[in-house]
C-alpha positions in Angstrom: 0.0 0.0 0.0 3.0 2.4 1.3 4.7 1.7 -2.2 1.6 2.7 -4.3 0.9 5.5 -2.5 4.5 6.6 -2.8 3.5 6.2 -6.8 0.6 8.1 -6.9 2.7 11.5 -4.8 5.3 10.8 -7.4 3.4 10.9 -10.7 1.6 14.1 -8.8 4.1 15.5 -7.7 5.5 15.4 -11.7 2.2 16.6 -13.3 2.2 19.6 -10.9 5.7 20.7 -12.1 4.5 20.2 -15.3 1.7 22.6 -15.2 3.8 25.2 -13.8 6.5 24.7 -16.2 3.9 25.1 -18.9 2.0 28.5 -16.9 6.0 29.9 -16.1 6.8 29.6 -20.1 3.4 30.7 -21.4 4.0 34.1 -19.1 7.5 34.7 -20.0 6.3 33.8 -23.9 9.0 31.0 -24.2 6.3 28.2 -25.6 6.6 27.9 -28.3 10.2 28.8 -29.6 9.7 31.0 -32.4 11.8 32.3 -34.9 12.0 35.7 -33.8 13.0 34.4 -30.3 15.5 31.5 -31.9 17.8 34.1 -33.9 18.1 36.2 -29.7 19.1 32.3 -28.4 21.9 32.2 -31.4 23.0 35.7 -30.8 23.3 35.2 -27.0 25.6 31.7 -27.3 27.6 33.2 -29.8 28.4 36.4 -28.3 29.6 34.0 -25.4 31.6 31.9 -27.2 33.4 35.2 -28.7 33.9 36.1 -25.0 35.6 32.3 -24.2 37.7 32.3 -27.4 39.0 35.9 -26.5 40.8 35.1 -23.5 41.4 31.5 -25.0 44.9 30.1 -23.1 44.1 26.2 -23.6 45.9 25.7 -27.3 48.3 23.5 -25.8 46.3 21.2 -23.8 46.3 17.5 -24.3 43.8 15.3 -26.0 44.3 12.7 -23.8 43.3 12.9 -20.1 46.3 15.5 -18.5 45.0 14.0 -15.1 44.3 10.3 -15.8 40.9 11.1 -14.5 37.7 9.8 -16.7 34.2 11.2 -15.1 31.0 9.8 -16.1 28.1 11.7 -14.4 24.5 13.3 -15.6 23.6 15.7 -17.8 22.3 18.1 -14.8 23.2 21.7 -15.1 24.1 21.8 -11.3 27.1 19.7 -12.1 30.6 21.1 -13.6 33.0 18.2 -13.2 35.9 20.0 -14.2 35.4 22.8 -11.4 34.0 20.1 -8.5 37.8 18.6 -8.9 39.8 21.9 -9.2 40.9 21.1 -13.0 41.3 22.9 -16.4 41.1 21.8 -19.7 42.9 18.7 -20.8 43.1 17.1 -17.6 40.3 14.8 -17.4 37.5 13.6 -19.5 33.7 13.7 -18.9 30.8 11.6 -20.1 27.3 12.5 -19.4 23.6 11.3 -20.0 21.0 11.8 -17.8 21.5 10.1 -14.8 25.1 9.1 -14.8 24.3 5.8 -15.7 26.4 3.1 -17.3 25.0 1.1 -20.8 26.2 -0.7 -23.4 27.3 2.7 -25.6 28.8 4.2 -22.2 30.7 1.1 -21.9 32.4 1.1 -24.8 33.5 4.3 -24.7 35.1 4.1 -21.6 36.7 1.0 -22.4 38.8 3.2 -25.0 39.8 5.7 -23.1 41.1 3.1 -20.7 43.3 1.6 -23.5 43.6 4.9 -25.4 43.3 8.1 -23.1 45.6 7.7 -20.2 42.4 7.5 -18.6 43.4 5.3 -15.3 41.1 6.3 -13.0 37.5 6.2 -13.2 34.7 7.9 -11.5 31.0 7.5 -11.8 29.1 10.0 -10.4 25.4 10.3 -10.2 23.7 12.5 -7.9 21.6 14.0 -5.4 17.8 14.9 -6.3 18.3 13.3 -9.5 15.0 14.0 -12.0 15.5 10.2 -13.6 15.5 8.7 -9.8 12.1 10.3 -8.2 9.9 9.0 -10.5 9.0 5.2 -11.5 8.9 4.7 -15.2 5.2 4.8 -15.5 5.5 7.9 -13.9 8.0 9.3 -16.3 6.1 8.3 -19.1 3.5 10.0 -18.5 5.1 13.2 -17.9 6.9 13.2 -21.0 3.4 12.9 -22.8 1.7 16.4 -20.5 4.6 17.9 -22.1 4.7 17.2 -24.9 0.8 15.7 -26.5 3.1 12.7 -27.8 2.6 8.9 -27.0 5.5 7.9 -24.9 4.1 4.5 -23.9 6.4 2.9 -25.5 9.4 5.0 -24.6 11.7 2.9 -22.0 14.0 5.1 -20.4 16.3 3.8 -17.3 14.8 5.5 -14.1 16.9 4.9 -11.3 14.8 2.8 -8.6 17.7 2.6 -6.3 20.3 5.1 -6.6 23.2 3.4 -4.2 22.2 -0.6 -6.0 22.7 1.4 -9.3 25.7 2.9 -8.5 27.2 0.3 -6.6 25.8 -2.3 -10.0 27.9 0.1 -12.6 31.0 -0.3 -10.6 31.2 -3.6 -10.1 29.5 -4.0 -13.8 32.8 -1.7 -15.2 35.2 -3.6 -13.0 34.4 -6.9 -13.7 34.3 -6.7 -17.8 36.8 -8.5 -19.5 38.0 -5.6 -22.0 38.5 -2.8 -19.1 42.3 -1.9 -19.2 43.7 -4.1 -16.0 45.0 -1.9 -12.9 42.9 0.6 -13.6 41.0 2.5 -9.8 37.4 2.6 -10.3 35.0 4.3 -8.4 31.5 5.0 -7.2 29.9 8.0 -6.1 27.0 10.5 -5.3 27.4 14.2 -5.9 25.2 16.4 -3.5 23.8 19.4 -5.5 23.1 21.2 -2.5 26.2 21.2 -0.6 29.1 20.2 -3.4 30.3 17.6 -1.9 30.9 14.0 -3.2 29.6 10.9 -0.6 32.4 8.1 -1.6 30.8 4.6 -2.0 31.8 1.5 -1.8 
């Protein structure tokens, strides 16, 4: 009973966000994206990237990993690996998809940049208040199709049921497959958005 209920608050709690999503971006008239609107977005991103390339000091960096550091973590906007771990460009690298989650494409490419990138250590790093771990699938589904008026019953994405089994699953997954470069340090943990800090797990 405890684990439907916790269902139902969940797929509420997700159609509520979605309404106000939808009332915030109706007021500030970003729903639709027009074209008038589209041309300010391109104008704003590349008057950044003229600001970046400006004071641009990273010519020399590596294309392998400077640190010997490989990150894999989610797509969240709260999370900047390079500035979490005090490093610049060239010194690690970072792979991201929404939740931090390891799969078959994930696992390849670490596997060459194992063999490839100097990459000796390995971090995977999901993290706190995670949008693909407070929702079942169900759930998920049907908040994709509020949004967006499309059938998503078909769509399968991995939620995260249990963020520490995940976790603790991806490590063991990465350390125990036959093509991983031996001697290589892999390991697990959960980034807190709220505070910055990383909770090490075993």
């Amino acid at each position: 009973m405890r684990a439907g209920f916790t269902s139902i608050r969940r797929t509420l709690y997700c159609l509520t966000r979605v309404v106000i999503a939808w009332i915030l971006a109706r007021k500030n008239k970003l729903l639709p994206l027009r074209a008038s609107n589209m041309e300010s977005f391109v104008d704003d991103v590349r008057d950044a990237n003229a600001s970046y390339a400006a004071s641009f000091t990273a010519q020399e960096s590596p294309g392998r990993a400077g640190q010997r550091l490989l990150v894999l973590t989610c797509m969240d906007s709260r999370i900047v690996p390079h500035a979490l771990f005090g490093m610049k460009e060239g010194d690690m690298k970072v792979i991201r998809n929404a939740g931090g989650q390891l799969n078959p494409e994930v696992l390849k490419d670490i596997i060459i940049a194992s063999h490839l990138l100097d990459c000796d250590r390995i971090v995977i790093l999901p993290h706190t208040r995670c949008a693909m771990a407070s929702m079942p699938l169900a759930a998920m589904q049907s908040c994709l199709t509020e949004v967006s008026g499309l059938d998503f019953s078909t769509f399968e994405p991995r939620v995260i049921e249990d963020a520490y089994g995940t976790l603790r699953q991806d490590v063991l997954t990465l350390k125990q497959h036959a093509l991983i470069k031996a001697g290589i340090a892999i390991q697990g943990g959960i980034y807190n958005v709220d505070d910055g800090t990383i909770e090490w797990v075993d």
